[in-house]
TIZAGU-589072 format. One line per 3 residues: number of its first residue (from 1); their letters; for each residue x, y, z of C-alpha. Coordinates in steps of 0.5 Angstrom, whole numbers, plus 500, padded with zeros to 3 digits. Layout:
BEGIN
NUM	A	X/Y/Z ~ ...
//
This chain:
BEGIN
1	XXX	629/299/613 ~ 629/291/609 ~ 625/294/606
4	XXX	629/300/603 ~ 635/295/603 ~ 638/299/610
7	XXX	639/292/613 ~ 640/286/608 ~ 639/279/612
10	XXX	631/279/614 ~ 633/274/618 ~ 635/280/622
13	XXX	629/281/623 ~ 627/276/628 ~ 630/278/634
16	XXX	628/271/638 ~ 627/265/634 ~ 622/259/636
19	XXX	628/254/637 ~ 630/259/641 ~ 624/259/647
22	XXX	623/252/646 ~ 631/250/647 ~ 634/254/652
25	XXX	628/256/656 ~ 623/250/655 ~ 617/254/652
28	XXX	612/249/650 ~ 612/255/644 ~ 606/254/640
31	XXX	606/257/633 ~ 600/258/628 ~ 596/256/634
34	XXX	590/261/634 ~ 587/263/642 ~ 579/262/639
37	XXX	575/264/646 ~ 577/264/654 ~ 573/260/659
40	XXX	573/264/665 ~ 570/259/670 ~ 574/254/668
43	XXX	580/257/666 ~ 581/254/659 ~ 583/257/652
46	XXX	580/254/647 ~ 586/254/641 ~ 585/253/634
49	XXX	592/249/630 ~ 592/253/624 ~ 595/248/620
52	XXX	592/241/623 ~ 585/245/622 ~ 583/242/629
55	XXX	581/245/636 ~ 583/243/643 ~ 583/246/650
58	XXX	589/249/654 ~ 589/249/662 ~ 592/256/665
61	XXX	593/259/672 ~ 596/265/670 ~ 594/268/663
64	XXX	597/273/659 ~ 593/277/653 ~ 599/280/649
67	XXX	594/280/642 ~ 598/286/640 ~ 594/292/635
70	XXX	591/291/627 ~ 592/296/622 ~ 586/301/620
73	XXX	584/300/614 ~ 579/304/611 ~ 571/302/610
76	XXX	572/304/602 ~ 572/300/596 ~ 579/297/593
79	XXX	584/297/600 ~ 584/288/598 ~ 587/290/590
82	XXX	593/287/590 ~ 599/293/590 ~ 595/296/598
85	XXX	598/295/604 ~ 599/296/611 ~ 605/294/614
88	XXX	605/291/622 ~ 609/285/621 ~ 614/280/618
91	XXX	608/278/614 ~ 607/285/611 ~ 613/286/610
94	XXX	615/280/605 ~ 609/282/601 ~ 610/288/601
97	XXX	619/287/599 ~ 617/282/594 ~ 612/287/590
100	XXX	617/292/590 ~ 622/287/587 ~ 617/284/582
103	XXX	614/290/580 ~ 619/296/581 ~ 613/301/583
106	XXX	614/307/580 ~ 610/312/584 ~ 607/310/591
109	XXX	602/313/596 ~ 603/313/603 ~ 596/314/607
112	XXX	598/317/614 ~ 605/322/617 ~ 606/318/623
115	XXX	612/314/625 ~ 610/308/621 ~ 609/313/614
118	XXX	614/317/616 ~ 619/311/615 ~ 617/308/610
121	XXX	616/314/606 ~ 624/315/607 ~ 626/308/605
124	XXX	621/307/598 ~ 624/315/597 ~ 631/312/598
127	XXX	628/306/592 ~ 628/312/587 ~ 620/311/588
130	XXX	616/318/588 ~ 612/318/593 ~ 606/322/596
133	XXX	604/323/603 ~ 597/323/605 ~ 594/326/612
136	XXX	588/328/614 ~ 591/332/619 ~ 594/339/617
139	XXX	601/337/619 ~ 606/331/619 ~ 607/327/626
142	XXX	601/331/629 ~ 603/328/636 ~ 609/334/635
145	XXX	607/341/636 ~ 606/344/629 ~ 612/349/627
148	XXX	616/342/630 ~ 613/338/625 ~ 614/344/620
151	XXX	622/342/620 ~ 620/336/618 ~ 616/337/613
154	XXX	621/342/609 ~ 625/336/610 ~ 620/332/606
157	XXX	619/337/600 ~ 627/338/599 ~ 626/331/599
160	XXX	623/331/593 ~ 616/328/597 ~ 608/331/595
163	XXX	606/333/601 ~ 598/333/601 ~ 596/335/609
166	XXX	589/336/611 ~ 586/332/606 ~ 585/325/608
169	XXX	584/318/603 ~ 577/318/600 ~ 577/312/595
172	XXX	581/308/591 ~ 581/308/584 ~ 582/300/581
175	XXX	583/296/574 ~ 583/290/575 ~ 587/288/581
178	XXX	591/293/582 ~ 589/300/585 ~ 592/306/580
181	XXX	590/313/584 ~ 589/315/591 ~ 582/319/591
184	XXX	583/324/596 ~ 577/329/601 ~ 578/335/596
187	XXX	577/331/590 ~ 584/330/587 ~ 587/325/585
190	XXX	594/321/585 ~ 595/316/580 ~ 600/311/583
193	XXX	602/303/583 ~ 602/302/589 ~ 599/304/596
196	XXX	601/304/604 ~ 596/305/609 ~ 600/307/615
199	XXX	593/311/619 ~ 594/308/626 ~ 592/301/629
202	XXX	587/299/633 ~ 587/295/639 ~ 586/286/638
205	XXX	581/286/644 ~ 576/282/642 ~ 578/275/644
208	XXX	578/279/652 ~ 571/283/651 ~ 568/276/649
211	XXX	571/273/655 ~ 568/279/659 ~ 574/283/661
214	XXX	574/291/662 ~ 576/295/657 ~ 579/302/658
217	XXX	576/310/656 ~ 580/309/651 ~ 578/302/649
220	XXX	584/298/651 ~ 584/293/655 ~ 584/295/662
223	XXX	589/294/667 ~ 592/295/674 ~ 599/297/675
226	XXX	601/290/675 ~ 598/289/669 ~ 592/285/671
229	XXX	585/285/668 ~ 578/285/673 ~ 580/278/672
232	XXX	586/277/677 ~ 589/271/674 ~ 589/275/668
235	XXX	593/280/665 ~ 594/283/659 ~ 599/287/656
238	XXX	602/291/650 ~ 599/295/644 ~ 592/292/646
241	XXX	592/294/654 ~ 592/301/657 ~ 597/304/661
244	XXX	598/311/665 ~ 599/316/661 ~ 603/321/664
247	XXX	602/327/661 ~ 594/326/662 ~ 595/321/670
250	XXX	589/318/665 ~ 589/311/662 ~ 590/311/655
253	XXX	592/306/649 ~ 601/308/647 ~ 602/303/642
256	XXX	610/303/642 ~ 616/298/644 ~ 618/300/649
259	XXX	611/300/654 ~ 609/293/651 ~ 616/290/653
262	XXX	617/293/660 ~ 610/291/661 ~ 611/284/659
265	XXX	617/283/663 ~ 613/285/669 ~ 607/282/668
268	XXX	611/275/667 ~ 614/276/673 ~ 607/277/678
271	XXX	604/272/674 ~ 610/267/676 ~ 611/269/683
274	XXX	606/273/685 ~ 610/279/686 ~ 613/284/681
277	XXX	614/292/682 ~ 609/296/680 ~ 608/298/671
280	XXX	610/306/672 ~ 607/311/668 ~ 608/312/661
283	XXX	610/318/658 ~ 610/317/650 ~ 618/317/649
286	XXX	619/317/641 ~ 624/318/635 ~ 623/318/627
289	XXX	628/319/623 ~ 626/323/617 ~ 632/323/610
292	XXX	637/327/614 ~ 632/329/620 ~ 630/325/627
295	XXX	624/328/631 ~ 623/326/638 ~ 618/328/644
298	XXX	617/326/651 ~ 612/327/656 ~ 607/334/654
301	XXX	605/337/648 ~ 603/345/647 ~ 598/342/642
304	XXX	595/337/647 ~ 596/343/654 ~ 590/347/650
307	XXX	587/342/650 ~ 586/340/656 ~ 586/347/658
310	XXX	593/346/662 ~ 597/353/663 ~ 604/351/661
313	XXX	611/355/658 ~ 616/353/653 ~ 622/355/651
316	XXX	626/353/645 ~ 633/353/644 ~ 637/352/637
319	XXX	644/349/639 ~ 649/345/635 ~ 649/337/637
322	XXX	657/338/639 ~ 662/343/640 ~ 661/348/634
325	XXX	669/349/633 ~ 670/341/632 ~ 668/338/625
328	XXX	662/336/623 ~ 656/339/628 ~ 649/338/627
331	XXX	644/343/629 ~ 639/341/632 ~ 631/345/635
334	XXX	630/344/643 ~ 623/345/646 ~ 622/345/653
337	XXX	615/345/656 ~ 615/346/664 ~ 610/349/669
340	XXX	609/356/669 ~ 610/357/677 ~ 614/350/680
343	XXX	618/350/673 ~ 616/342/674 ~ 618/339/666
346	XXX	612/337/663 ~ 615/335/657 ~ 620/336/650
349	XXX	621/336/643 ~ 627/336/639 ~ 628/336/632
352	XXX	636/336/627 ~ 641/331/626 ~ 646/328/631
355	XXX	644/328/639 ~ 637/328/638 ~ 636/322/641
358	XXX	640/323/647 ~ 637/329/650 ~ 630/327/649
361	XXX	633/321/653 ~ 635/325/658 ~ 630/330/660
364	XXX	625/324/659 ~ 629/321/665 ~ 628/327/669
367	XXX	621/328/667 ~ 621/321/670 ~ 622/323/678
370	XXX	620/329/677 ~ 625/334/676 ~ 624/340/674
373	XXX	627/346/669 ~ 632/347/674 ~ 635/339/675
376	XXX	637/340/667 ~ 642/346/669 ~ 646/342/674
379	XXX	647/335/671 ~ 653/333/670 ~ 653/331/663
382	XXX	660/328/659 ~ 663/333/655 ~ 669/332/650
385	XXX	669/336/643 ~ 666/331/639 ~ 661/329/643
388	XXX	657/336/646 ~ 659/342/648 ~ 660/345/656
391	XXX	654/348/656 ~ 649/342/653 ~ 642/344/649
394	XXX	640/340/656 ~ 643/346/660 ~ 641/352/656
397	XXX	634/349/655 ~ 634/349/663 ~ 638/356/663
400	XXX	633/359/658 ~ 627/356/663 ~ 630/358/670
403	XXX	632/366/667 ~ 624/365/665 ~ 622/364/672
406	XXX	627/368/675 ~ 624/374/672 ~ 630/376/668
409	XXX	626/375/662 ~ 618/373/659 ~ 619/368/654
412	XXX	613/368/649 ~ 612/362/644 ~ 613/363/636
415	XXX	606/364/634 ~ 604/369/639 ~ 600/376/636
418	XXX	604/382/636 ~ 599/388/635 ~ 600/393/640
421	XXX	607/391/641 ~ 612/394/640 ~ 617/390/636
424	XXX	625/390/635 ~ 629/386/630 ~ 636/385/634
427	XXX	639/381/627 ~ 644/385/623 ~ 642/389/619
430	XXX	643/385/612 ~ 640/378/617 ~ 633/383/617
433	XXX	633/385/610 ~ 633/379/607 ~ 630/374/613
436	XXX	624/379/615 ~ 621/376/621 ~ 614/373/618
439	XXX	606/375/619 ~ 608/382/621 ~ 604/385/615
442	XXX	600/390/619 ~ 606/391/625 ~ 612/396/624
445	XXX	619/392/626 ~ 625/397/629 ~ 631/394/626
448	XXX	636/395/632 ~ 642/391/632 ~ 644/388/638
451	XXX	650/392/639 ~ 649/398/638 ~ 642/398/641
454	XXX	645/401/648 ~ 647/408/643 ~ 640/408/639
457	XXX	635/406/646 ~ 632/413/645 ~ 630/411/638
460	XXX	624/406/643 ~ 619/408/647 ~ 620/404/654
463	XXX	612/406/656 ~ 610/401/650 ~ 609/393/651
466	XXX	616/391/647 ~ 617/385/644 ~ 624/383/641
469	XXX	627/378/637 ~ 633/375/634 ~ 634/369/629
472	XXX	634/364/635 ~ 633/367/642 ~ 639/369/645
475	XXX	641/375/643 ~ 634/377/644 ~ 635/375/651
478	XXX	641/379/652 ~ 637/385/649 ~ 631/385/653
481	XXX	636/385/659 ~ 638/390/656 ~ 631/395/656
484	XXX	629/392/662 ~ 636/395/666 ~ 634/402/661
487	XXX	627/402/665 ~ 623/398/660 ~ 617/395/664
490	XXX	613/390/660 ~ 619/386/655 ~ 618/379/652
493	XXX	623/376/649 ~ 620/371/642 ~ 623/364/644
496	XXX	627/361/638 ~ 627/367/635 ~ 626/368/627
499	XXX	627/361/626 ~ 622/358/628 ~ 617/364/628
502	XXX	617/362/621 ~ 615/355/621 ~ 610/357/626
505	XXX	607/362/622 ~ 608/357/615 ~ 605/351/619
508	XXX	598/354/618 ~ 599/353/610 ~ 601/349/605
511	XXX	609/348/605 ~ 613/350/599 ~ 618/348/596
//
C-alpha cells in the first residue's frame, strides 16, 4: 500500500521503533546482530555484529527463534537483474519504491496470485502500470475454491489485468542488468520492465536444524502447544514454526500475521513465567483486497475436502452487505462448508465488496468453539440499515444449511453433472433467454417461472430426478418446496444458482474479458 501511494509516511510502516524496546521495556535490542549457531550444551548463541564485523557469544535460559520465512526464488538464470524483486520486508520495499520512482516501469509481471501478488498487483495497476499475473496454478489464490476465485479473476480482467493461469515462470529473458521478458512453461513470452516474484516462501530453519532441533511434516519447526521445540528451553514460533491446522488436526506451516503474533505473545509468557495457556488451533483465517473486491476464507475448503477425501456440503448465498433499500449495498457471495450429518461448520468463503470481512470473522468465531450451522441462524447480530440486514448473510447461509439438514431441501454445488436430471430454470423468461445457464449443451432446460410453476406442474414429470434452479438460490428453494409438496420424490436445488454456476463452469477455462 506505500508502494501504490494508499499510505504516504513510510515511516508508518513500523509499527514499533528500536528507541521504543530499549526505553519503555528496557530491551537490550540488538539490530544488525545476526544468530550464526546455537550451542545446545551450553546454552550460548554465537552472534555476528554486522556492522562491527565481529563475533561474540550470548548466554540464554530461555531462547525463542522467530527467524520468519524467505521468499522463494526460482533456480533460473536472471532473478539477481537489477528490475526482479521479491517483496518480504521494509528493505524490499525501498527497493522496489525507489525503482518505480526512478525508472517509471511501464509494463510489470507479477509471478504468483497469492496474497502477496495479489495486492501488488492492485497497487502497481493503480501507478498506471500494466501488469501481467502469472500462476502455475489454474485459478488465482488457489487457497479458494475455484468459481470463488473466479469472482476475482473477472475483477482483475475488467481491471485491465492479463491473466496468464497454469503457466507458471520458466525463464527470464535479460539485457545487460535489467530483465526484459518473463519466458513462460507454454513458450510465451512477456516483455516487461520490471519483475515481482511473489510464488510463496519458505520457512528460515536452518539455524534450528544445525542446532539439532525437530522439524515438522511440513518442514517447519516443530513445536507443542506452548510453543517449545524438542529442546524445552527452546522455542520457536511464527512463519518458521508449525501449528495445528484445524481443518486437517495436523501440524502444518500457516504463514499469516496473526498466528505468528498470538504464538509470540504466548511463547514470551511460558518462556518468562513458566506458564502460559496453550497455542490453539489455526484455522487459515485470511482476507485480500482485489481493485473493488475483498476475498476471505476461513477453516476448510471443498478443494482441500476432496483431497483428503472428507464428505462435506456447501451452501452458497448471494446477499447484500447491508439493507438493500438503504443507499449504496454491496453485493457479496457467501459459501459455507458444514458436515453433512452433524451440521458442524468446517469452513467458509466469502467474496464482494463491504462486510466481507466481518462475516468471515464471525463464522471463523463459531468455527472456533465448534458451532455449527444452526448457532449461525440464532446469533444476535447488530442490525441498523447502514450496517446489515435483519436477516444477516451469516443468518441465511445458517438458514440455507439447517433447511439442508431438515430435509426441506437437497442442495448441490454449482458445478454438479446434470445428465439425467431434469432440469428447471425458475428465472423469468427475459432472465433465461439472455443468461442461459452455463454447460447444459447436451441438457434440455424447462423454463418455468417461479410464479406460475404451481399452474404449469403438469408440464414436468414428478417421476424424473429434477434439478431447479434460479439466479442465486432462493427462488429455486421455494421451487423445489413447491415440487416436493406436488409429489416429487428426488429434487435438488443448484446452490447460488446461475450466478455461480457460471463461474463454476468458466473457472475450468481461460477468463475472458
Amino acid at each position: 500500500y506505500y508502494l501504490g501511494g494508499e499510505i504516504q509516511d513510510r515511516a508508518k510502516l513500523i509499527v514499533a521503533k528500536p528507541d521504543l524496546f530499549r526505553q519503555r521495556f528496557n530491551i537490550d535490542l540488538r539490530t544488525r546482530h545476526e544468530a550464526l549457531a546455537i550451542d545446545r550444551p551450553r546454552k550460548l548463541v554465537k552472534v555476528l555484529d554486522r556492522d562491527a564485523n565481529t563475533t561474540y557469544e550470548l548466554a540464554y535460559d530461555r531462547l525463542i527463534l522467530a527467524p520468519g520465512a524467505s521468499p522463494i526464488v526460482p533456480p533460473i538464470p536472471g532473478t539477481d537483474a537489477a528490475n526482479v524483486f521479491t517483496l518480504r520486508n521494509l528493505e524490499d520495499t525501498d527497493r522496489i519504491k525507489t525503482y518505480l520512482d526512478t525508472a517509471r516501469p511501464g509494463r510489470a509481471v507479477v509471478v504468483g496470485a497469492g496474497f502477496i501478488g495479489l495486492e501488488m498487483v492492485e497497487q502497481l495497476a493503480d501507478r498506471g502500470i500494466h501488469v501481467s499475473l502469472v500462476e502455475l496454478t489454474d485459478q488465482v489464490l488457489p487457497l479458494l475454491d475455484p468459481e470463488m476465485a473466479h469472482l476475482l479473476e473477472e475483477e482483475l480482467v475488467a481491471h485491465k489485468v492479463d491473466l496468464h493461469l497454469g503457466n507458471g515462470i520458466a525463464g527470464l529473458q535479460t539485457q545487460g542488468d535489467r530483465a526484459t521478458a518473463v519466458t513462460l512453461a507454454s513458450g510465451q513470452a512477456i516483455a516487461t520492465d520490471l519483475v515481482i516474484l511473489g510464488i510463496g516462501v519458505r520457512p528460515n530453519t536452518k539455524l534450528a536444524e544445525e542446532a539439532g532441533l525437530e522439524l515438522g511434516p511440513s518442514k517447519g519447526i516443530k513445536v507443542n502447544p506452548f510453543s517449545q521445540t524438542n529442546d524445552p528451553t527452546i522455542y520457536a514460533v511464527g512463519d518458521a514454526a508449525e501449528y495445528i491446522y484445524g481443518p486437517t488436526d495436523q501440524p502444518l506451516r500457516v504463514p499469516l500475521a496473526g498466528p505468528a503474533n498470538r504464538a509470540g505473545r504466548l511463547a514470551g509468557e511460558h518462556a518468562a513465567t513458566g506458564r502460559s495457556a496453550p497455542m490453539d488451533k489455526v484455522w487459515g483465517t485470511s482476507i485480500v483486497r482485489v481493485f473493488g473486491k475483498t476475498a476471505a476464507m476461513t477453516g476448510l475448503t471443498e478443494k482441500l475436502a476432496k483431497r483428503l477425501g472428507r464428505a462435506v456440503k456447501s451452501v452458497i448465498i448471494q446477499a447484500n452487505h447491508h439493507a438493500g433499500y438503504y443507499p449504496g449495498a454491496q453485493p457479496m457471495v457467501l459459501k459455507l462448508l458444514y458436515e453433512p450429518d452433524t451440521g458442524k461448520i468446517l469452513g467458509a468463503q466469502a467474496v464482494g465488496g463491504e462486510g466481507v470481512d466481518k462475516r468471515v470473522d464471525v463464522i471463523a468465531t463459531v468455527l472456533h468453539f465448534g458451532g455449527t450451522v444452526r448457532d449461525l441462524t440464532n446469533l444476535d447480530l447488530a442490525y441498523a440499515p447502514p450496517f446489515g440486514s435483519a436477516k444477516d448473510p451469516v443468518h441465511m447461509a445458517g438458514f440455507a444449511a439447517s433447511n439442508d439438514l431438515d430435509g426441506l431441501v437437497e442442495h448441490v454445488p454449482p458445478a454438479s453433472q446434470l445428465a439425467g436430471k431434469q432440469v428447471v430454470d425458475l428465472r423469468t423468461a427475459a432472465e433465461h433467454a439472455t443468461n442461459p445457464l452455463a454447460g447444459t449443451d447436451d441438457v434440455a432446460v424447462k423454463n418455468i417461472p417461479l410464479d406460475e410453476l404451481r399452474q404449469r406442474i403438469g408440464k414436468l414429470d414428478p417421476s424424473k430426478p429434477t434439478l431447479v434452479h434460479c439466479a442465486s438460490g432462493l427462488r429455486s428453494y421455494i421451487g423445489t418446496r413447491i415440487l416436493k409438496q406436488h409429489g416429487f420424490a428426488d429434487v435438488q436445488n443448484l446452490t447460488g444458482g446461475a450466478t455461480m454456476r457460471r463461474h463454476a463452469v468458466l473457472s475450468a477455462g481461460p477468463v475472458k474479458p
